[in-house]
C-alpha positions as CSV (number, residue, x, y, z in Angstrom):
1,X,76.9,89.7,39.0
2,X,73.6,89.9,40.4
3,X,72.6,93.1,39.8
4,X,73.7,92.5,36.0
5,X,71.8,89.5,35.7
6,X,68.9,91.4,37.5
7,X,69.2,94.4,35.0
8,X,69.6,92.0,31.9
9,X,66.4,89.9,33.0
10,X,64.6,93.1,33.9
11,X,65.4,94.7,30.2
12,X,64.1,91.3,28.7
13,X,60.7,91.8,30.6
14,X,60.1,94.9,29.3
15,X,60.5,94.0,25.8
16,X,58.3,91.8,25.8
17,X,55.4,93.8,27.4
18,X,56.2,95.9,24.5
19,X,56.6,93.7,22.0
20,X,53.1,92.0,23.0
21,X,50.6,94.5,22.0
22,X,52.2,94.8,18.6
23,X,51.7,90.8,18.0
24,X,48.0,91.2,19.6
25,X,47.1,93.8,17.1
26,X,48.3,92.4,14.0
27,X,48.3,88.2,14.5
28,X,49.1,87.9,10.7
29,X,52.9,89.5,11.1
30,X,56.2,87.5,11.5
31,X,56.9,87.7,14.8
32,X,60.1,89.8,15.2
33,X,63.9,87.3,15.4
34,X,64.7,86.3,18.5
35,X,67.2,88.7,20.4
36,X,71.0,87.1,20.4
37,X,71.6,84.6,23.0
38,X,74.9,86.1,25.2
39,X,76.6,83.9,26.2
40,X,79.0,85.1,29.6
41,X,82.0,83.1,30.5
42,X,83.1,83.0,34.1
43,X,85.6,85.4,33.3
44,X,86.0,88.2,31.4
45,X,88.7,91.5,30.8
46,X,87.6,94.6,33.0
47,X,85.0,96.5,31.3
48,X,83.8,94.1,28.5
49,X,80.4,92.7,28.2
50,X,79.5,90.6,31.0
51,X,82.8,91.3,33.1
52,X,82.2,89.8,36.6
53,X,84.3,91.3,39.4
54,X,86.5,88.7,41.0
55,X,86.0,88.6,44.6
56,X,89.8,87.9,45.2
57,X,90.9,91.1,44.2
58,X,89.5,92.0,47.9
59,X,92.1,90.7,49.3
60,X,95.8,91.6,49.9
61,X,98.5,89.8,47.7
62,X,99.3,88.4,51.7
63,X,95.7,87.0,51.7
64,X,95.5,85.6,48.2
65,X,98.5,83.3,48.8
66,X,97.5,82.1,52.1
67,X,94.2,81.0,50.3
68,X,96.0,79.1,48.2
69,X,97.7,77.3,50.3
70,X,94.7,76.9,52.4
71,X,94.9,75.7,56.0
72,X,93.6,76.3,59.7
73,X,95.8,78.4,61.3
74,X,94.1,81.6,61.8
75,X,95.2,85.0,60.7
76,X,94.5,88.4,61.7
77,X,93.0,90.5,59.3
78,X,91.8,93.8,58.8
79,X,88.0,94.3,57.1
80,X,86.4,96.9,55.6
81,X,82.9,96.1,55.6
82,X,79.6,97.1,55.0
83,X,77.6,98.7,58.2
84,X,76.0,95.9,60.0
85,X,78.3,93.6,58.2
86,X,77.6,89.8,59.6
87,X,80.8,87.5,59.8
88,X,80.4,84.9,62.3
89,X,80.2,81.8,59.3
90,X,84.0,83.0,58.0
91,X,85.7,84.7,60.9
92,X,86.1,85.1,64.7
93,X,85.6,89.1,64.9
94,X,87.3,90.3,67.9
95,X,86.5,93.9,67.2
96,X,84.3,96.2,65.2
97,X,84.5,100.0,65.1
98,X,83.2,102.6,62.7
99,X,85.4,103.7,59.9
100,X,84.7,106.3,56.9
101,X,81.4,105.0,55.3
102,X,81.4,101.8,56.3
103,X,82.8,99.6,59.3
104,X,86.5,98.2,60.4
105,X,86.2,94.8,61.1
106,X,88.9,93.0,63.3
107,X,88.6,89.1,62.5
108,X,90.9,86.0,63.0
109,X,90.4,84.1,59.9
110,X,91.2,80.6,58.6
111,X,92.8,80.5,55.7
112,X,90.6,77.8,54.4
113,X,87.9,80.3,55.1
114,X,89.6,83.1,53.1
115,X,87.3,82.6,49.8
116,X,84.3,82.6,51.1
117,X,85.4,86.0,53.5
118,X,86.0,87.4,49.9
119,X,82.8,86.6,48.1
120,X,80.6,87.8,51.2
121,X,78.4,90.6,49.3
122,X,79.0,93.4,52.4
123,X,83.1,93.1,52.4
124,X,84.9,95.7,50.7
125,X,88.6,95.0,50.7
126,X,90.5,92.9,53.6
127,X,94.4,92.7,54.7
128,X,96.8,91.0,56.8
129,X,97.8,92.7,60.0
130,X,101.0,92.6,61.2
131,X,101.9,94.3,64.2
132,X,104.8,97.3,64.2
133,X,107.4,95.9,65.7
134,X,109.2,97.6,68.8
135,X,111.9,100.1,68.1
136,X,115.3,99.6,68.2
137,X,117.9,101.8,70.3
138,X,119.4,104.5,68.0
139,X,122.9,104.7,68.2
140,X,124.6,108.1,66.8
141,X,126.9,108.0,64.0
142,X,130.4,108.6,65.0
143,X,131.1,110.3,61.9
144,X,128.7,113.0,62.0
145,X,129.7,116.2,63.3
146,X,126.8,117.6,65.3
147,X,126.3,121.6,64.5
148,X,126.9,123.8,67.6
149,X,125.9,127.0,68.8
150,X,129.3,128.6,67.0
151,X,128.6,126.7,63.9
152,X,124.7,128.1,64.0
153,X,126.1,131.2,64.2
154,X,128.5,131.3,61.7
155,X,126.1,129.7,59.1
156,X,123.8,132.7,59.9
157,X,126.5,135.0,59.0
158,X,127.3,133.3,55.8
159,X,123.6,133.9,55.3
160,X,123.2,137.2,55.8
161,X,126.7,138.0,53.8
162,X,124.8,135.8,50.6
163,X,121.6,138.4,51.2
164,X,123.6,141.4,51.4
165,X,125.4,139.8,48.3
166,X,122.1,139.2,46.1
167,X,121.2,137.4,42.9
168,X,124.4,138.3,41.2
169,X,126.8,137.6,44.1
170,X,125.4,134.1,43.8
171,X,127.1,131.1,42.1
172,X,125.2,129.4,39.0
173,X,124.3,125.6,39.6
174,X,122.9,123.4,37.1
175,X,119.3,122.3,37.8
176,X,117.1,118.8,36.2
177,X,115.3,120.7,33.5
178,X,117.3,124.4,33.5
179,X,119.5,125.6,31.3
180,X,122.7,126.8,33.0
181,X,122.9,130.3,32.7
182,X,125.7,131.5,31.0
183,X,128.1,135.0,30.9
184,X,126.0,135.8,27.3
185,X,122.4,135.6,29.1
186,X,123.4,138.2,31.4
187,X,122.5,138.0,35.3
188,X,121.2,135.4,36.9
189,X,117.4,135.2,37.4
190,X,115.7,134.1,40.4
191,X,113.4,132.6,38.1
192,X,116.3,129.8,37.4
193,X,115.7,128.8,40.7
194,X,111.8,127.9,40.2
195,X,110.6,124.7,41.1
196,X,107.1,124.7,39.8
197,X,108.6,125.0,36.4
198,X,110.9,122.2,37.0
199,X,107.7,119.7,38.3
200,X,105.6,121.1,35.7
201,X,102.9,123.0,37.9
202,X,103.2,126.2,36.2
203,X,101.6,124.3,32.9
204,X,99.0,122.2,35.0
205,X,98.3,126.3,36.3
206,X,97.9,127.4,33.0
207,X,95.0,124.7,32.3
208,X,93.2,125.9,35.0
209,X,94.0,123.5,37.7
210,X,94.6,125.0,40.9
211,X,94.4,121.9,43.6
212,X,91.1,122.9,45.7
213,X,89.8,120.5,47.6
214,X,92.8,118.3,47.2
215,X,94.7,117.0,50.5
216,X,98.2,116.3,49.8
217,X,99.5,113.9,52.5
218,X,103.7,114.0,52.9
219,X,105.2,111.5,53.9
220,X,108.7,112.6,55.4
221,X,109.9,113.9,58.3
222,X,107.0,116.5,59.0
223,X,105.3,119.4,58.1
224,X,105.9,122.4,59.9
225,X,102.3,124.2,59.6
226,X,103.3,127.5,61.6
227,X,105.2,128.5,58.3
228,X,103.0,131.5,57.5
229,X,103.0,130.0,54.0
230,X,101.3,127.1,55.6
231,X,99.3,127.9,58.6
232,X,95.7,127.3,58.4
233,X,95.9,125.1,55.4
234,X,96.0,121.9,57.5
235,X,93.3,119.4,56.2
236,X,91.0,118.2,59.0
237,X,88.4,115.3,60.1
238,X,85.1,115.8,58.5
239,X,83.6,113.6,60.7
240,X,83.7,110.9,63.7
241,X,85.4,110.9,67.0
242,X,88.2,113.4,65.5
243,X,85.9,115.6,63.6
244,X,87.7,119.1,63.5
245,X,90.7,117.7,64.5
246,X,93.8,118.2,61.8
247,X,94.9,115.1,59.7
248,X,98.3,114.3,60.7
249,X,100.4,111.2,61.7
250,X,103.8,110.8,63.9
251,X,104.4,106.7,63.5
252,X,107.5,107.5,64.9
253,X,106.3,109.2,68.3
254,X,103.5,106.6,68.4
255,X,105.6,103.5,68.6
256,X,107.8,105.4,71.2
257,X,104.8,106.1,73.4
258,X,103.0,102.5,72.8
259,X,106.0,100.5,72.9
260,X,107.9,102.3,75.8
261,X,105.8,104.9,77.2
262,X,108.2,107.8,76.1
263,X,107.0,111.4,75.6
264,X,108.4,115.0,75.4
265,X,109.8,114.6,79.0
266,X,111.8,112.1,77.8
267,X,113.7,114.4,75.5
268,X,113.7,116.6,77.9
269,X,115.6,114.4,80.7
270,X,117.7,111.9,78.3
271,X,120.5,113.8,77.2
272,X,124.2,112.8,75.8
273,X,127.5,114.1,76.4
274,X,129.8,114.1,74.4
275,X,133.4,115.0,74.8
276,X,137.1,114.7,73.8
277,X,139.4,115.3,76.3
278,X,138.6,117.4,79.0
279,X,134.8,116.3,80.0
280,X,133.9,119.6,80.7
281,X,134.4,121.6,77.5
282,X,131.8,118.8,75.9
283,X,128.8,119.2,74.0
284,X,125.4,118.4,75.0
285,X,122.7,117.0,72.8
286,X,119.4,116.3,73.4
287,X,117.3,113.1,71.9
288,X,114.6,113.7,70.0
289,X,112.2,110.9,71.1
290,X,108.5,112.1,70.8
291,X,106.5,114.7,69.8
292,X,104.0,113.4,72.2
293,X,103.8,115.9,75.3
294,X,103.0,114.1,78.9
295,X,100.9,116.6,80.5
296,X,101.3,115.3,84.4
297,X,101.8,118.4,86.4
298,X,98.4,120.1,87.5
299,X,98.7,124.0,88.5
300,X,95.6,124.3,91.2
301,X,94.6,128.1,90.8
302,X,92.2,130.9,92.6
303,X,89.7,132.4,90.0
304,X,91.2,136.6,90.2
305,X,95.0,135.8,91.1
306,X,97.8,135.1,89.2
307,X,99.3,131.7,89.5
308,X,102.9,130.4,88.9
309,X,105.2,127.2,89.0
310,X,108.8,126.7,88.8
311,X,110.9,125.2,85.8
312,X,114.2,124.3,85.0
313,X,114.8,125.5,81.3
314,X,118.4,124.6,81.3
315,X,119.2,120.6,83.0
316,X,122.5,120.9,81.3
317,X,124.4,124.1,80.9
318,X,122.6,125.8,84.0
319,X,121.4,122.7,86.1
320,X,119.6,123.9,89.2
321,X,117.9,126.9,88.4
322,X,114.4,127.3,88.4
323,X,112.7,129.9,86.7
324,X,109.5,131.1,87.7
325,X,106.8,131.3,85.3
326,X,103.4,133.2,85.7
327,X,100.1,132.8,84.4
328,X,98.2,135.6,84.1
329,X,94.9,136.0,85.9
330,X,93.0,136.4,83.2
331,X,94.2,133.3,81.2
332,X,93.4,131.7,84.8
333,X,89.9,132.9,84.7
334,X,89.6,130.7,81.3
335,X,89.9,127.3,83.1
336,X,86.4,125.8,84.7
337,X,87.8,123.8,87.0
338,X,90.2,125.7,88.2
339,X,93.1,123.4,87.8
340,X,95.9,124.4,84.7
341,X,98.2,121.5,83.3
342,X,101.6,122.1,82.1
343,X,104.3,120.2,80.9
344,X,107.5,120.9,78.4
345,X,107.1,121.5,74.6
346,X,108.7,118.8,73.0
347,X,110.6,120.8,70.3
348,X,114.6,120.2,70.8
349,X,115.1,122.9,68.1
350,X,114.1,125.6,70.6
351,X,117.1,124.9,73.3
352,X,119.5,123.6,71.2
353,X,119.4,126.1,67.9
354,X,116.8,128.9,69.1
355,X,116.5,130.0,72.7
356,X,119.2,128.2,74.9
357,X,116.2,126.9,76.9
358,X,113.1,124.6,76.8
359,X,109.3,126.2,76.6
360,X,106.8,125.1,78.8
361,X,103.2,125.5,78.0
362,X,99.8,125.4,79.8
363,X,96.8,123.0,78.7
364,X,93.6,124.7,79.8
365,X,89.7,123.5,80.1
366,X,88.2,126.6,78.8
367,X,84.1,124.9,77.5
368,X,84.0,121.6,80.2
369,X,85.5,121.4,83.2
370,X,88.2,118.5,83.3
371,X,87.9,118.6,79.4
372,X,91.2,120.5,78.6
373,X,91.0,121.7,74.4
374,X,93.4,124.8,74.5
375,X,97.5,124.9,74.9
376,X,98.9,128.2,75.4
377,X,103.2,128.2,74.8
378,X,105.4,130.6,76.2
379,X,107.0,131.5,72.5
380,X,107.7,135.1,73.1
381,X,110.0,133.4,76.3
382,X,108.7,136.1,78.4
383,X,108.7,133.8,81.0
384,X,104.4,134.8,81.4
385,X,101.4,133.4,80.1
386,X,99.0,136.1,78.9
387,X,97.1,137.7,76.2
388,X,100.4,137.7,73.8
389,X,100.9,134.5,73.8
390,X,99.5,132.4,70.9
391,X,96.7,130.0,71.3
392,X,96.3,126.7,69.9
393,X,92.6,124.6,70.1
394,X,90.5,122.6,67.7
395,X,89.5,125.2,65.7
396,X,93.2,126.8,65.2
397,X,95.7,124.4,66.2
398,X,98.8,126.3,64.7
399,X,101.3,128.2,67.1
400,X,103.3,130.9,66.0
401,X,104.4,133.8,67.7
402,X,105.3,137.1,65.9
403,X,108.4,138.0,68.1
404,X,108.6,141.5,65.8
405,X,110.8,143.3,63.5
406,X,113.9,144.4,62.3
407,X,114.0,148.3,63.2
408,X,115.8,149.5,59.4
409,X,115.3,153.2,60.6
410,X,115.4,155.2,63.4
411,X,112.0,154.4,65.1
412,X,110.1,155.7,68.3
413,X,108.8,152.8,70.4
414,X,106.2,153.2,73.8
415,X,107.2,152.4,77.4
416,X,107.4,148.7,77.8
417,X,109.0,147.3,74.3
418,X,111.2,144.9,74.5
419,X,114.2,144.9,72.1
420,X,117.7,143.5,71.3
421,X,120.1,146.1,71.2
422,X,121.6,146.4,68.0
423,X,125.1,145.3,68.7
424,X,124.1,141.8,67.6
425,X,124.8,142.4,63.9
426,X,124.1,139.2,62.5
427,X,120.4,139.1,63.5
428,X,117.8,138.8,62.5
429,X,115.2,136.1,63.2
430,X,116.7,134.8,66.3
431,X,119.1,135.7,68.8
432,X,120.8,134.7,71.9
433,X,121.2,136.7,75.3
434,X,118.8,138.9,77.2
435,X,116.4,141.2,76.1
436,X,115.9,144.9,77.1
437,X,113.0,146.8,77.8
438,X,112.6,150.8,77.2
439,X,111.6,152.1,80.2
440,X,109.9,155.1,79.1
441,X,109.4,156.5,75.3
442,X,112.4,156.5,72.8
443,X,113.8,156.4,69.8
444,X,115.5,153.1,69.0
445,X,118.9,153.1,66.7
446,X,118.7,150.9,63.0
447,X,119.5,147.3,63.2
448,X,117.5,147.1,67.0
449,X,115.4,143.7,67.0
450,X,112.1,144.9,68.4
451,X,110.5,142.2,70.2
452,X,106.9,141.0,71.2
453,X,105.3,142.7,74.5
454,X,105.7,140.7,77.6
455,X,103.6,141.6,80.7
456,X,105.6,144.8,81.6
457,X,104.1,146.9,78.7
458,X,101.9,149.9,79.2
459,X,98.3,149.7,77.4
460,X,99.9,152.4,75.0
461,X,103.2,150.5,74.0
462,X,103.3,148.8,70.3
463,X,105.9,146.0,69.6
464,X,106.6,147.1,65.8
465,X,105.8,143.6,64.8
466,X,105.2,142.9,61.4
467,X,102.5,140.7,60.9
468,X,104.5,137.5,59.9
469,X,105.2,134.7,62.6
470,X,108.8,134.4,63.6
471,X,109.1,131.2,65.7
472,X,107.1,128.4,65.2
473,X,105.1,126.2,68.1
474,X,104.1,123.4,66.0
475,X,100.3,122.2,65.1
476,X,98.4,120.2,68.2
477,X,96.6,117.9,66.0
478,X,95.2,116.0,69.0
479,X,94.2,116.8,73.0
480,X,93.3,113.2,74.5
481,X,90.0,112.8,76.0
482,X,90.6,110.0,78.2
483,X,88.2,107.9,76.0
484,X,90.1,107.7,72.7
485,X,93.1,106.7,71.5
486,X,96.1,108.7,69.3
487,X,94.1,109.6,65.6
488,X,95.6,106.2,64.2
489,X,96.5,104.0,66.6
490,X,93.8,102.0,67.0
491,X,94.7,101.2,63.1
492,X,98.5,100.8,63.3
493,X,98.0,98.7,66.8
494,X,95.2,96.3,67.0
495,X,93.5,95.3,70.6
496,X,93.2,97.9,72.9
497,X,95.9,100.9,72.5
498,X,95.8,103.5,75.1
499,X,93.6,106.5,75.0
């Protein structure tokens, strides 16, 4: 309202320093009608002449009532402010911290106290807080039949037989939008299928809209960024304490770890049985807790030498043994201090659907000693961290692994490939059981899986990959710092959340 007022006043002023010459110069004219008085009510519609903004609309529909009612029991509220923003007359600020352009105010407020909070020139918008409450156990549904490693293999048979089958070995569905097809339209058409036509995209394409510079935020049950469709288009901070960091949020992994502490190692150690009958022809499954991976163990190294700790991939179906796993001297050469973290990758899709075990990775300090910004995951499950294994930091914090191809032809391969024999029909992309490795220069059979390199191969051998990831690590949108907390947190949790 000010700066109106101060414009309307200021266009008045110069009107009459232009007006005044005029009357100086010619004292026998009329002097011109005075302008018409405006007259501005208190209130008026959005955008019409004199339209004031009402401070209330700063305020949550939460807030609004409260100041209503009125009262003198404080509330907590969230404030975004102004820099420098001063609200020790309205509120008892019990934290301030930087947010986008301006500041986030943390502020116990009186209701009574609510109206004047909103008509403070430097506040921008304010809401109630309410804290997330604690999570309640999950109990599994009795009904729901759980998919097994027999039942993952028989749906990727019924895959590849609806492949091999093609377009016109598949049944016609009706679609929102898509006219069924029908025996006089001939074939079917992938093109029936197309869901940018159904949302309209392909006519917001035509107009030239293509969606650059646009973030698109899902909110579901994840994004999974090693897609090669996908990787690299991760949005990221622009600036503060997360700048380069990707923008991503797991509330549910965030309440696990504030509320009760739980992690990836959780997963990894609480397991169910469940059986009928005879306990021992049950069927394990794994809970699926947190995406956020505890990185306790330290693996103290000697700068030249390879270095190497001991893991139990399988608590359940192989309890007991320990697998060793090696880290490559010169991935140990990358670490300043000389001490390598590890831990287990929280993903239960890799033991219970992919591999048959868990992945451990390694969390290096490659700029600042004791400041640890690059993971490094085992996804080839060569059981050996080295120069074929994908690398995830701040600047590319996708991990996918390009385990290889599917040999079509006859092909040669070098000493050292690894490969499934071709007796597993129903692969590819994943298989179960060991690997083989050609132990000097052959010619591998059609319908061979050729696999990634693992330490073994010769500086001449080639894995026959094909340049498009086949197993995905995930995207490691934050490495904590031991200063701040989760991206979020400090948001979602008011006081003090842990860094």
């Amino acid at each position: 309202m000010k700066s109106k007022l101060w414009q309307a006043l200021a266009l008045l002023v110069a009107l009459v320093l232009l007006a005044s010459p005029a009357a100086i110069a010619e004292p026998r004219q009329q002097p011109p009608p005075p302008l018409p008085q405006v007259h501005e009510s208190p209130r008026a519609d959005p955008g019409g002449r004199g339209a004031q903004v009402d401070p209330m609309a700063k305020l949550d529909g939460e807030l609004r009532a409260l100041a209503a009612k009125g009262g003198d029991e404080p509330v907590l509220v969230y404030i975004l402010a102004a820099p420098g923003v001063d609200l020790s007359r309205v509120a008892e600020v019990t934290e301030t911290r930087p947010y986008l352009d301006g500041e986030l105010v943390v502020a116990n407020v009186k209701p009574a106290m609510l109206n004047k909070l909103a008509s403070h020139p430097d506040v921008v918008a304010a809401e109630a807080f309410h804290a997330i409450e604690a999570p309640i156990a999950l109990t599994p549904r009795e009904d729901l039949e759980r998919p097994n490693r027999e039942t993952i293999r028989e749906a990727r048979e019924n895959a590849a037989d609806l492949k091999a089958a093609g377009p016109e070995g598949a049944t016609p569905r009706e679609l929102p939008g898509v006219a069924s097809p029908t025996a006089s339209q001939g074939e079917v058409s992938t093109q029936d299928w197309n869901s940018s036509d159904l949302i309209g995209a392909s006519d917001a394409w035509a107009k030239g809209y293509t969606g650059e510079g646009v973030n698109i935020a899902v909110l579901d049950s994840g994004v999974d960024f090693g897609h090669p469709d996908l990787e690299g288009k991760q949005a990221v901070y622009e600036d503060g304490p997360y700048a380069g960091w990707p923008i991503a949020l797991d509330p549910r992994s965030m309440r696990e770890y504030y509320y009760n502490g739980r992690n990836a190692w959780n997963n990894y150690y609480e397991w169910e049985w469940e059986w009928e009958g005879d306990p021992a022809d049950g069927e394990a499954y794994y809970n699926d807790w947190s995406w956020y991976a505890g990185v306790y163990y330290v693996l103290r190294c000697t700068d030249g030498t390879a270095a190497s700790f001991e893991f139990e991939p399988d608590p359940i179906f192989d309890p007991g043994f320990l697998a060793t796993y090696t880290v490559d001297p010169a991935i140990v050469a990358l670490s300043k201090s000389g001490e390598i973290r590890w831990s287990v990758h929280p993903d239960v899709q890799f033991v219970d659907y992919f591999w048959g075990d868990w992945v451990p990775f390694i969390l290096l300090d490659t700029a600042t000693a004791g400041a640890y910004d690059t993971v490094i995951v085992d996804l080839n499950f060569d059981l050996w961290f080295d120069e074929y294994d994908d690398v995830a930091n701040k600047a590319d914090p996708v991990l996918s692994q390009d385990l290889g191809s599917y040999v079509y032809t006859d092909t040669v391969v070098m000493t050292g490939t690894q490969y499934v024999p071709g007796w597993f029909g129903w692969l590819p992309p994943t298989w179960y059981g060991p690997p083989e490795v050609v132990t000097s220069t052959t010619t591998l059979t059609a319908g061979s899986w050729i696999m990634a390199l693992d330490h073994n191969a010769g500086p001449d051998a080639t894995d026959g990959a094909d340049g498009t990831a086949d197993v995905s690590g995930g995207m490691v949108y934050y490495i904590a710092d031991g200063e701040h907390p989760i991206p979020g947190m400090d948001y979602l949790y008011a006081g003090d959340p842990p860094a």
